[in-house]
C-alpha positions in Angstrom: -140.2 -210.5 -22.9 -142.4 -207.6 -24.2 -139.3 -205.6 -24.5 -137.8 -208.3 -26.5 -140.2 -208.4 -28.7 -140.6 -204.7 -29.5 -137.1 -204.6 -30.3 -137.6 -207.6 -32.8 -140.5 -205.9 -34.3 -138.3 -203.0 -34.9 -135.8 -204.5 -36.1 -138.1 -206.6 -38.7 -139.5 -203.0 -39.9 -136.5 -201.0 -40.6 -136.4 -198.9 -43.4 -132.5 -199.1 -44.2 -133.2 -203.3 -43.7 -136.3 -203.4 -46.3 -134.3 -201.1 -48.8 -131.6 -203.6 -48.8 -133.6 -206.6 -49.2 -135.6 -205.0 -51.9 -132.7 -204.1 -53.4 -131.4 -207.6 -53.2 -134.5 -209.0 -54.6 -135.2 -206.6 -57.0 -131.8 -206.9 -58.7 -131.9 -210.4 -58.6 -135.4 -209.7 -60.8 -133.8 -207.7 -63.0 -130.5 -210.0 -63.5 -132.3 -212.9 -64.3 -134.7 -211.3 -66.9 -131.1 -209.6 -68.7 -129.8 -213.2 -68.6 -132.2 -215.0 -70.3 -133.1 -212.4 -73.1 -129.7 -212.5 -73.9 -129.3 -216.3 -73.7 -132.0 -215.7 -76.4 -129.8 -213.6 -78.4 -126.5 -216.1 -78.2 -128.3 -219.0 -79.4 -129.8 -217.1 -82.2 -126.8 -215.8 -82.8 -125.2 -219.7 -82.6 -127.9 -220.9 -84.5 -127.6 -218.3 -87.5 -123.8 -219.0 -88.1 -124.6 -222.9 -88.0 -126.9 -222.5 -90.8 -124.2 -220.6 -92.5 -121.7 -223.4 -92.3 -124.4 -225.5 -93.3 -125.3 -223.6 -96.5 -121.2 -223.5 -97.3 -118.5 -224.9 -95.2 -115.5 -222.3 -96.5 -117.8 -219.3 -95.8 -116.1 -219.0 -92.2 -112.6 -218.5 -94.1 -114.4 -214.7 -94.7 -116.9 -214.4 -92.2 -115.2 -215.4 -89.3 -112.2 -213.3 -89.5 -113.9 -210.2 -90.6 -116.3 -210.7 -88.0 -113.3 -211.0 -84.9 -111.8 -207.8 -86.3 -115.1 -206.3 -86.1 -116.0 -207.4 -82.9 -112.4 -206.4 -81.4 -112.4 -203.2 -83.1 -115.5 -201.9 -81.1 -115.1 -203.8 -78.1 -111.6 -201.7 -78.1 -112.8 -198.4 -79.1 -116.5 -198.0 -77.6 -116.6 -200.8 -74.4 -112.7 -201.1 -73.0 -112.9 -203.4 -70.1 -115.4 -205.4 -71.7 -112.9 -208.0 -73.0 -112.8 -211.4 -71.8 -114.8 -213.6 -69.7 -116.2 -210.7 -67.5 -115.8 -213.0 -64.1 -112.1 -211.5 -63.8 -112.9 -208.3 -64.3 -115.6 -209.4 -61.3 -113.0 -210.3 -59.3 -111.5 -207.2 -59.6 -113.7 -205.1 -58.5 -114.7 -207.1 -55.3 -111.2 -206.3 -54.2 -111.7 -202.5 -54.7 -115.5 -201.9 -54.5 -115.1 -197.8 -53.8 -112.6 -197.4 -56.2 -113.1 -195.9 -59.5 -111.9 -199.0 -61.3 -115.3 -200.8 -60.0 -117.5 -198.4 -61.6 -115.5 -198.3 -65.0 -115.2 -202.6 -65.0 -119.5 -202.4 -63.8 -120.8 -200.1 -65.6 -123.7 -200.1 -67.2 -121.6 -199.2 -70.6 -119.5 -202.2 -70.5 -122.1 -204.6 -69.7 -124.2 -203.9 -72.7 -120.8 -204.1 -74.8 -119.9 -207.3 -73.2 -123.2 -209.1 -74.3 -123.3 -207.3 -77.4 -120.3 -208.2 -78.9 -120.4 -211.7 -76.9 -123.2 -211.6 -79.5 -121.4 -210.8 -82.2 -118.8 -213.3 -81.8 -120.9 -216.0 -81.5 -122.4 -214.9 -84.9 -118.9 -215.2 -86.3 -118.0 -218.6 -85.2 -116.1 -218.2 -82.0 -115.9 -220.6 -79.6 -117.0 -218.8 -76.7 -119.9 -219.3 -73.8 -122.0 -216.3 -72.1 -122.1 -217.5 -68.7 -118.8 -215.8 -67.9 -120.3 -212.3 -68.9 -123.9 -213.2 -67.2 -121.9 -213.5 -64.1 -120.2 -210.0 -64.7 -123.3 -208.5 -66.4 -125.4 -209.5 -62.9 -122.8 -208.5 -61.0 -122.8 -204.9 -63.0 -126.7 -204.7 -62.6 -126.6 -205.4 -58.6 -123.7 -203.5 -57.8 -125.5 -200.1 -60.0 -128.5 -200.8 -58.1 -126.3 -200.2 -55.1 -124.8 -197.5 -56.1 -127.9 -196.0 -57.3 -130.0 -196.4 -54.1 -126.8 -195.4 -52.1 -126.2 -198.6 -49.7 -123.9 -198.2 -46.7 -121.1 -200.6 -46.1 -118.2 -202.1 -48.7 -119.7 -205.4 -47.2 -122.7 -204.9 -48.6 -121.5 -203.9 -51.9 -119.5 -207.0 -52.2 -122.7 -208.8 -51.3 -124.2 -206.8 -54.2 -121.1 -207.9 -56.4 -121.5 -211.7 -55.2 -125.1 -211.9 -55.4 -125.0 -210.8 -59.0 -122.4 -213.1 -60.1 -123.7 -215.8 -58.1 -127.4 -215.2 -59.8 -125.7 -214.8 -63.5 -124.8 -218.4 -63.7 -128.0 -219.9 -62.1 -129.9 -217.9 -64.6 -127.4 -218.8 -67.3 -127.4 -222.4 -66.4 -130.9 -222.9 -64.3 -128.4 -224.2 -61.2 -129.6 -222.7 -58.2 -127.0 -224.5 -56.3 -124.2 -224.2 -58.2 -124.7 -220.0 -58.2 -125.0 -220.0 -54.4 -121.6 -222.1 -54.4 -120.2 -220.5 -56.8 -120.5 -217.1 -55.5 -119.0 -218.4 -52.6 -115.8 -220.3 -53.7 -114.8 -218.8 -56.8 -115.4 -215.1 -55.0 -115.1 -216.5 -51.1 -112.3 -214.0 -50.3 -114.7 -211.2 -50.4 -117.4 -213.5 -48.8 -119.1 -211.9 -45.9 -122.0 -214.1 -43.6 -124.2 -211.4 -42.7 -124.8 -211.5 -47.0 -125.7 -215.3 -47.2 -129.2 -215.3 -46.9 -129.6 -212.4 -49.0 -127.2 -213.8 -51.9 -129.1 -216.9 -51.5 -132.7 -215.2 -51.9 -130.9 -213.5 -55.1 -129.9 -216.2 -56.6 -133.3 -218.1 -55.8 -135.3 -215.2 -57.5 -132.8 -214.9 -60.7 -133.3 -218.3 -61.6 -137.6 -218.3 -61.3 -137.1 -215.0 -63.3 -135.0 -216.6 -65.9 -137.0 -220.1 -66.0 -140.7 -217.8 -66.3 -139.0 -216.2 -69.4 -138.0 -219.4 -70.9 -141.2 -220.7 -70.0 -139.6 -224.2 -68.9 -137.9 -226.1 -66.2 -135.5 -227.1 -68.3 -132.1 -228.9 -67.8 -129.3 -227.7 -69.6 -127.9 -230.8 -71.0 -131.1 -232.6 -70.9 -131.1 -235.9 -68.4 -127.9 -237.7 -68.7 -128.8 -241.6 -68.1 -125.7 -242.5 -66.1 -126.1 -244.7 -63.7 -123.3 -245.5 -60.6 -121.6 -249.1 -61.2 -118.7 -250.0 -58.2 -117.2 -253.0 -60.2 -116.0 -250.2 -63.0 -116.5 -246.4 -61.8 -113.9 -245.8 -59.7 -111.2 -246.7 -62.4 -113.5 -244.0 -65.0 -112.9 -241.5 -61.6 -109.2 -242.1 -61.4 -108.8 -241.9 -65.4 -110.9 -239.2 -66.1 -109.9 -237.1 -63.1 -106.1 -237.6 -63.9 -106.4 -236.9 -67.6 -109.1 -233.9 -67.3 -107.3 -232.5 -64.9 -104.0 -232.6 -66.5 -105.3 -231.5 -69.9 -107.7 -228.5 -68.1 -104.7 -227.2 -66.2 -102.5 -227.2 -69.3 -105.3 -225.1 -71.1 -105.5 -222.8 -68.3 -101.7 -222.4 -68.4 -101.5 -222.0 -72.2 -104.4 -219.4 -71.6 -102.9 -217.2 -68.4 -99.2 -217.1 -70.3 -100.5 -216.4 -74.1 -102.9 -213.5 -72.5 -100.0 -212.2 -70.6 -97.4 -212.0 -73.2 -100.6 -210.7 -76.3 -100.9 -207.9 -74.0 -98.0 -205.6 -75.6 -98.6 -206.9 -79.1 -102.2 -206.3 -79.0 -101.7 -203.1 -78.2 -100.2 -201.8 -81.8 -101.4 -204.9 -83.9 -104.7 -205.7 -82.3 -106.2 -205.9 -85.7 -103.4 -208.5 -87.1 -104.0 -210.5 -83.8 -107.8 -211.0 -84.5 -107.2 -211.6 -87.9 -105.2 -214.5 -87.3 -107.1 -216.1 -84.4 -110.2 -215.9 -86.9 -108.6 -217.4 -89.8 -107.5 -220.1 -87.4 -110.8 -220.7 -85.8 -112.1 -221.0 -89.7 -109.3 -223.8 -90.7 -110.1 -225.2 -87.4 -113.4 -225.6 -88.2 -112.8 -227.1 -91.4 -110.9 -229.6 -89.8 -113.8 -230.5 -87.5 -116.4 -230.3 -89.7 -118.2 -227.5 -88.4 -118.0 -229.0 -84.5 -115.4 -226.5 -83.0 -117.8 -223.5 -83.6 -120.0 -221.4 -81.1 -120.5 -222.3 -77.0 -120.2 -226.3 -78.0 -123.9 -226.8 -76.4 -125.6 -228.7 -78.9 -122.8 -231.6 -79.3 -121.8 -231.6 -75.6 -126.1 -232.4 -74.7 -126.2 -234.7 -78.0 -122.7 -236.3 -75.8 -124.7 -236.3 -72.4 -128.1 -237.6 -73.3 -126.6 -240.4 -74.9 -127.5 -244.0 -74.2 -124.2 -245.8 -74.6 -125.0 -247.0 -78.4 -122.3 -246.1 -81.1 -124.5 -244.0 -83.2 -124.2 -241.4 -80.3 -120.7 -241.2 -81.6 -120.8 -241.4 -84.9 -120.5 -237.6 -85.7 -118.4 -236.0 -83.5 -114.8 -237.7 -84.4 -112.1 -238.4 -82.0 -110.0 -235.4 -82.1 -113.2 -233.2 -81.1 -112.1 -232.4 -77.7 -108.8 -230.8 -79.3 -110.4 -229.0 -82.0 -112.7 -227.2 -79.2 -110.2 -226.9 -76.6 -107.6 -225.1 -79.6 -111.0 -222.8 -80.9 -112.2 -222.0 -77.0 -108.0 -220.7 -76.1 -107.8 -219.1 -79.8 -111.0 -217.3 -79.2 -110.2 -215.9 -76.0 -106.8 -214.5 -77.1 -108.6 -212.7 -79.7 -109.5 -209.9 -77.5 -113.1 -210.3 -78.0 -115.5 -210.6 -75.3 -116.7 -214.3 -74.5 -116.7 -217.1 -71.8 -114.9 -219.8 -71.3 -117.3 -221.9 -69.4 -119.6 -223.6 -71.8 -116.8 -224.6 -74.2 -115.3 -226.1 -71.6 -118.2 -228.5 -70.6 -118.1 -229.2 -73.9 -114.7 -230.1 -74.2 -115.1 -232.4 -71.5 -118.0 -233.9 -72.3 -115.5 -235.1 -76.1 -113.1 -236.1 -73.6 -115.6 -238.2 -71.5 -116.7 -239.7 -74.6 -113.2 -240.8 -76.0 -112.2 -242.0 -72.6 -115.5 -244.1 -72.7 -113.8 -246.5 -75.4 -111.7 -247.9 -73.3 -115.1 -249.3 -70.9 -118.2 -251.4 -71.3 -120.7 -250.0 -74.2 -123.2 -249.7 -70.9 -120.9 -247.2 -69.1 -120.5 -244.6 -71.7 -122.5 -242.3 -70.0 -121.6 -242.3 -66.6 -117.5 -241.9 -67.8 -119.1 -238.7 -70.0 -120.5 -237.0 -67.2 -116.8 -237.8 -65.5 -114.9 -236.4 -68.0 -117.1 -233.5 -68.1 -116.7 -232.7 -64.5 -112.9 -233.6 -64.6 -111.8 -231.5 -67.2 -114.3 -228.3 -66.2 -112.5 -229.2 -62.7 -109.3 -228.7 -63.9 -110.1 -225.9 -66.3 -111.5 -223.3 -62.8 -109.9 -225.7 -60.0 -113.2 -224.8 -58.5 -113.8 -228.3 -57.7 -117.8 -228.0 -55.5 -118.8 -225.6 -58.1 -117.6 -227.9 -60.7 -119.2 -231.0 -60.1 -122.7 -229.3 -58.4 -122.8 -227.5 -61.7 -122.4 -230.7 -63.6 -125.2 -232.4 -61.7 -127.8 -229.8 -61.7 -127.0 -229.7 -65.8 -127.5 -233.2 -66.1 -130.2 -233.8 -63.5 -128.1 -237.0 -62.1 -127.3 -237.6 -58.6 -126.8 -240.9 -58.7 -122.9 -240.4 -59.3 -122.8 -237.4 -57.0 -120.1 -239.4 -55.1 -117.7 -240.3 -58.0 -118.2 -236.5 -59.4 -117.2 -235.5 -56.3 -114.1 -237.7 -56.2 -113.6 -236.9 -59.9 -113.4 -233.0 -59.4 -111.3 -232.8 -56.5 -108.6 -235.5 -58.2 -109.2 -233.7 -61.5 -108.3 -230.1 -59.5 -105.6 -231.5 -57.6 -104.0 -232.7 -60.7 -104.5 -229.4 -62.5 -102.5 -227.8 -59.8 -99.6 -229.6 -61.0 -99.5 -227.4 -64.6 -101.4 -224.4 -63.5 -100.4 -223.2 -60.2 -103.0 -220.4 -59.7 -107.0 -220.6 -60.7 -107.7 -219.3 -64.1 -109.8 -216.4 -62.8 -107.6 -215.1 -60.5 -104.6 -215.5 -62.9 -106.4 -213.4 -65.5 -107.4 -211.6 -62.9 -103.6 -210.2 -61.8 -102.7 -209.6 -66.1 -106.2 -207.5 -66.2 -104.9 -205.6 -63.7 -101.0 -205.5 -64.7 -102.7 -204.4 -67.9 -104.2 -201.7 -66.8 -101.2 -200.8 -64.5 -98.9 -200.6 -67.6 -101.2 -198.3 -69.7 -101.6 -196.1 -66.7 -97.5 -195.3 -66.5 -97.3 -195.0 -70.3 -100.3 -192.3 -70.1 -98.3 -191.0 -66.9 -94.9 -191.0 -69.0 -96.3 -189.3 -72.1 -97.8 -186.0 -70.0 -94.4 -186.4 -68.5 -92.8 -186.1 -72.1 -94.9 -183.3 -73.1 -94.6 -181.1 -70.3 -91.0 -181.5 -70.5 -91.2 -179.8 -74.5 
């Protein structure tokens, strides 16, 4: 027994162990600090073009597409990689962690560029969250700690990578829960178990870090006051998980094939491409009244917190869900850095709310939050994230059942249009990106040494 017990005491005090759980902790510090100043700096950012639209509605027809061009022409000539979502370019570099490719996709560089120009964007009107590039900005700041303090072991690396990503969207939402399972099912592949207590410690710590700087246990979407009613929800579940899904999968579809084919277009008229997409975020706009613009949060917690009466609905329209779903897809193809996770809830929640019509005034909120976690569902087909997400964000767990239900019918039906997850979709044309400018970079020398 004494023999046991020395050996557990040494094994408590190891150095190498206490350097990786410092580093684990202290990274987790350090993401969720990064996350919430720059959740500061996108909802200025949100804020300062609303009051532009506000002071004159046709001032996006200049802003906005001057401002894309802008925003691609650095992202392209100072912070290459940093395009997109950043959770792709995540799952990228799990699959490779001691490659050079890791350290160009998380470094340091690209991270700042990635919330930078998120930043910018959102200044010019695009529709376009920053919870995707939290997840890749903590998993750039764990997995440069790693590299930094020199850890051992491509498992514990990918635990770096995981923990980050998995600690970006708990800081970026306040969902503990939803980090931990995210981390695990959007990234599971590269999931190791001797790295879930430490991604769960990391995830734990990014979100007190990020909750002390905003000085607030706040929820996201406020408290949603959906309640669970047998005699009517299970028809809202079938309806809203059918059409969420259907419509999320199509988006994700239109998304993975218009990125795909952009790719050699963009790469002699980049600047004609963001032109356009901003000039069509800018009619959009019009079109909407000023709803489609920036991550969506203000009308999608304005949808949630709702009490079922129709002034809730009196400023939002009926064709709001398109409008954001057509700015959030626009946005993206751009080439400009920016999430698509935020636009979507708010997509969701218009859906929810135009789907709620067809029910009793007194149900309006509980088929919202159903419509949210249906057509987020079938925008990841991530269905646990999707719906633990949705009820950490709307502090409900009364319908924790019917969410569930929701997201795995919303998911399956998704899989009918888009046959592979978003992430991992944009994931393979990242890489067949980069695999195409490598052999023209390859042909060229070949040219030249062949004058």
């Amino acid at each position: 027994m004494q023999q046991n017990f020395r050996r557990t005491r040494h094994r408590f005090f190891k150095r190498n162990l206490w350097r990786t759980r410092i580093l684990f902790w202290g990274g987790a510090i350090l993401v969720g600090l990064f996350a919430a100043l720059f959740a500061i700096m996108a909802n200025q950012a949100d804020h300062s073009f609303r009051d532009l639209v506000a002071y004159n509605k046709y001032l996006p027809l200049i802003v906005t597409p001057l401002g894309l061009v802008l925003t691609a022409y650095i992202t392209r000539r100072f912070f290459a990689g940093a395009e997109g979502s950043g959770i792709p370019q995540t799952l990228v570099a799990l699959k490779n962690t001691s490659g050079s490719l890791s350290q160009r996709l998380l470094s340091i560089r690209v991270v700042i560029g990635k919330v930078l120009m998120c930043v910018l964007g959102l200044l010019s009107g695009a529709s376009i969250g920053r919870e995707g590039p939290t997840v890749h900005l903590g998993a750039a700041v764990m997995y440069s700690l790693g590299r930094y303090a020199h850890i051992p072991g491509n498992y514990l690396e990918r635990g770096l990578i995981m923990a980050g990503g998995g600690a970006g969207i708990t800081a970026a939402f306040n969902t503990p829960l939803a980090g931990i399972i995210f981390a695990i099912e959007e990234m599971g592949r590269s999931f190791d178990p001797r790295n879930s207590s430490l991604i769960v410690i990391a995830v734990i710590f990014a979100g007190m870090t990020a909750l002390l700087v905003h000085q607030s246990n706040y929820d996201y979407y406020g408290t949603s006051p959906a309640e669970l009613d047998f005699s009517w929800v299970w028809l809202g579940v079938i309806i809203c998980g059918v059409t969420g899904g259907l419509l999320g999968g199509g988006f994700s579809q239109l998304l993975i094939s218009g990125s795909r084919r952009l790719v050699p277009v963009m790469k002699q008229r980049w600047l004609l491409v963001a032109l356009a997409c901003g000039l069509t975020l800018a009619i959009i706009g019009l079109l909407s009244d000023g709803l489609s613009y920036g991550t969506g949060y203000t009308e999608a917690k304005a949808i949630v917190s709702c009490t079922g009466s129709d002034s809730c609905h009196a400023n939002l329209g009926l064709f709001y869900p398109l409008y954001k779903l057509l700015a959030t897809m626009i946005s993206y193809l751009s080439g400009i850095p920016g999430g698509i996770f935020a636009p979507s809830l708010a997509t969701g929640a218009g859906l929810g709310r135009d789907i709620a019509m067809l029910f009793p005034v007194e149900l309006a909120s509980t088929i919202v939050v159903l419509g949210m976690v249906a057509y987020f569902s079938g925008v990841v087909q991530a269905p646990i994230t999707a719906f633990v997400i949705v009820m950490e964000m709307t502090d409900n767990q009364n319908l924790m059942l019917a969410m569930m239900a929701t997201s795995l019918l919303a998911s399956g039906a998704s899989k009918l249009i888009c046959r592979k997850s978003i992430y991992s979709a944009l994931a393979e044309n990242f890489v067949h990106a980069l695999s195409q400018e490598k052999k023209e970079h390859i042909d060229s020398a070949a040219v030249k040494l062949n004058k």
